[in-house]
N, C-alpha and C positions, 0 to 999 in steps of 0.2 A: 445605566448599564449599557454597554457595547452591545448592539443588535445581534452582531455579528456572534456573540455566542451563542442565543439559541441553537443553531444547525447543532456543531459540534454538541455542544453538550445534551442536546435530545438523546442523538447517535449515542454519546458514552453511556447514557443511564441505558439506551434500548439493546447495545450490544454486552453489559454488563449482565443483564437477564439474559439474552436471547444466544448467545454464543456457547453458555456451558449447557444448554439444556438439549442444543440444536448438537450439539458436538458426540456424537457416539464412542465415549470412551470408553465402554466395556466389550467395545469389538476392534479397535486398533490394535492388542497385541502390545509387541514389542515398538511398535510405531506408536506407540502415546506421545515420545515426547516430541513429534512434530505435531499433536493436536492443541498442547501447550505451547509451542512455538507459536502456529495459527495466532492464538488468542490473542496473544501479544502482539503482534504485529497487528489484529484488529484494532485492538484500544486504544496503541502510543497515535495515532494521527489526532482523535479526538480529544485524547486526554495532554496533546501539547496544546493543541488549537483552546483548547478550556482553560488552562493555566496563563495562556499568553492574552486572552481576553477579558480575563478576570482581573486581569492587574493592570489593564491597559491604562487606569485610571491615576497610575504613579506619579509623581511628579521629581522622577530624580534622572530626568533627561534622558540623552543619549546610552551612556554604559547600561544603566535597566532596560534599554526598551532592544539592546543587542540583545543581551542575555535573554531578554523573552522572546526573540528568535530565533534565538538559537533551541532555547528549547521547544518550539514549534518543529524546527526544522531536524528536530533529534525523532520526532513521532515520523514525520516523514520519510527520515530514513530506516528507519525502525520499520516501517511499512514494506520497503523496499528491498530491504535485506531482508528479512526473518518472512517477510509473505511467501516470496519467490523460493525460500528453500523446500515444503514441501510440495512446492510442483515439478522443482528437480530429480527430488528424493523420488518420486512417482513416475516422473517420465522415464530415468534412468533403473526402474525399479530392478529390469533386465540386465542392467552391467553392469556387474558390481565392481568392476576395474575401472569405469570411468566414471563412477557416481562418486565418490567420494572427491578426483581430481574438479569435478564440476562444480562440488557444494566449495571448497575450500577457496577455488579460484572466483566461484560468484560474488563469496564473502569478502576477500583482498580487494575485488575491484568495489564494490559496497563500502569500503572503506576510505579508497580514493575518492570517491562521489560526495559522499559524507561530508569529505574536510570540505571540499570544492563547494559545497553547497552552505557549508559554515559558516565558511569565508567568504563567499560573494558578494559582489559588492553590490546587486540590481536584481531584483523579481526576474527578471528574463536572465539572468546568468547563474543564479539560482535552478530555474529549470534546466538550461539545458548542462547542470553538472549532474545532473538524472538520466541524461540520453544514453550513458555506456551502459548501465544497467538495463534500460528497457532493449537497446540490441542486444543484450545476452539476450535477455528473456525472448525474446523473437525468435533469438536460433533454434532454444530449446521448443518454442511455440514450432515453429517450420518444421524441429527433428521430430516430433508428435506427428504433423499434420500430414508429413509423406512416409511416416511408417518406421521411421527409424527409433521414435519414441514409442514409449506405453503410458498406457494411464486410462482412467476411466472416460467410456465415452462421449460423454455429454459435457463433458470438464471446458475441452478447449473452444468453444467459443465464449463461455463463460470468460475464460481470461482474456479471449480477446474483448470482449466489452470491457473489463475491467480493464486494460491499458487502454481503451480508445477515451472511456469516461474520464480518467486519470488526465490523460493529456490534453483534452478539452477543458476539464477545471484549469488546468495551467495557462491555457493559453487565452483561456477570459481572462484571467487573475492579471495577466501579462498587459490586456489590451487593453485592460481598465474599461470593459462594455458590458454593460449600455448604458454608463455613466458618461463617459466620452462623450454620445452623442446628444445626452439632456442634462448638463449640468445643474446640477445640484436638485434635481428631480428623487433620485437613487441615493439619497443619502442616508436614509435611513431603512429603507426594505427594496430588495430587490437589485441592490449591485454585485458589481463582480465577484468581488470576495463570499458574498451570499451564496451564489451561484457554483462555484468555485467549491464551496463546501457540500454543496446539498450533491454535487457530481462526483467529489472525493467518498461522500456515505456510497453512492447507487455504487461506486468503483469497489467498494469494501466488500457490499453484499454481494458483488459478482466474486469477488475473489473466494467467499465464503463458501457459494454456490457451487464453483468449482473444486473448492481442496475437500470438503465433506464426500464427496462421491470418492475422488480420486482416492484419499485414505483409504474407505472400505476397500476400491478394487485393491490397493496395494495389499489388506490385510488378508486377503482370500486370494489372492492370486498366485497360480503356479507357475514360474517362468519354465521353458519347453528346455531339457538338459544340450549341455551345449555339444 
């Protein structure tokens, strides 16, 4: 069996228990279905990372072992997309003239990212067809951080550790360390890809961390009349 699945598939069995129980749905309101949203964007990273390791074992070349990363790379955007909507939904909870333009436009460029990352030809080009998406996410992070956003207090460094985690899985995943510098030491516990994952979970439960707070302040909260 591929090492490399434990991580992911722990995460899927641990966030299959621990996300609807953790998830306050009898007080989100009319906002449930970004609690739904959340969830799913929880799952898909670990439940492609589990399907694409599961069958690693194939023997029908090339065209399978695309297809099994492509749907890896479907969790990760799945991630990207459907995470990031309710921290817009929350930040813009205030202006409801420009929340809707902000969810729709995150989504279209979520979808250019997507292909680009489909279709990549290299791990390092791969990531960086994620880079539009995490500078949205930043603007809205900054519109929070100097008062022009809302949202619950304790929320936004949460997501900042969740992009900073995020991007350091990629960018081991990228350097191939610290296998690079002991070959064949890492080949079976303890490489990048290992690493890689166990940084992608810490990045989830940061994001988790922060969208559970953020919800409630949205479902209580009064915006001040304009």
């Amino acid at each position: 069996m591929d090492n490399c699945l434990l991580p992911p598939g722990l995460a899927l069995l641990g966030f299959l228990v621990l996300l609807p129980m953790t998830m306050p749905w009898g007080q989100l309101g009319k906002d449930g279905w970004l609690g739904g949203t959340h969830c799913v964007a929880c799952l898909a990273p670990p439940a492609g990372s589990v399907l694409y390791h599961l069958f690693m074992c194939h023997q029908g070349g090339s065209p399978v072992y695309t297809r099994l990363l492509a749907l890896d790379m479907c969790g990760v955007c799945l991630v990207n997309t459907l995470g990031a909507l309710p921290i817009i939904h929350c930040t813009l909870a205030c202006r409801p003239w420009l929340r809707p333009a902000a969810l729709v436009g995150y989504t279209m460029l979520s979808g250019v990212a997507g292909w680009r990352a489909l279709t990549a030809p290299s791990t390092s080009a791969r990531l960086r067809a994620f880079g539009w998406q995490a500078g949205a996410r930043l603007l809205v992070f900054g519109a929070r951080g100097v008062g022009l956003g809302s949202g619950a207090p304790g929320s936004l460094p949460c997501y900042l550790r969740m992009d900073a985690l995020a991007l350091l899985g990629g960018l081991v995943n990228v350097a191939r360390l610290p296998e690079r510098w002991g070959p064949g030491r890492f080949d079976y516990w303890g490489n990048s890809h290992q690493i890689m994952h166990l940084l992608s979970v810490g990045s989830i439960l940061q994001l988790h961390a922060g969208v559970v707070p953020d919800l409630l302040w949205a479902a209580h909260h009064a915006c001040p009349p304009d």
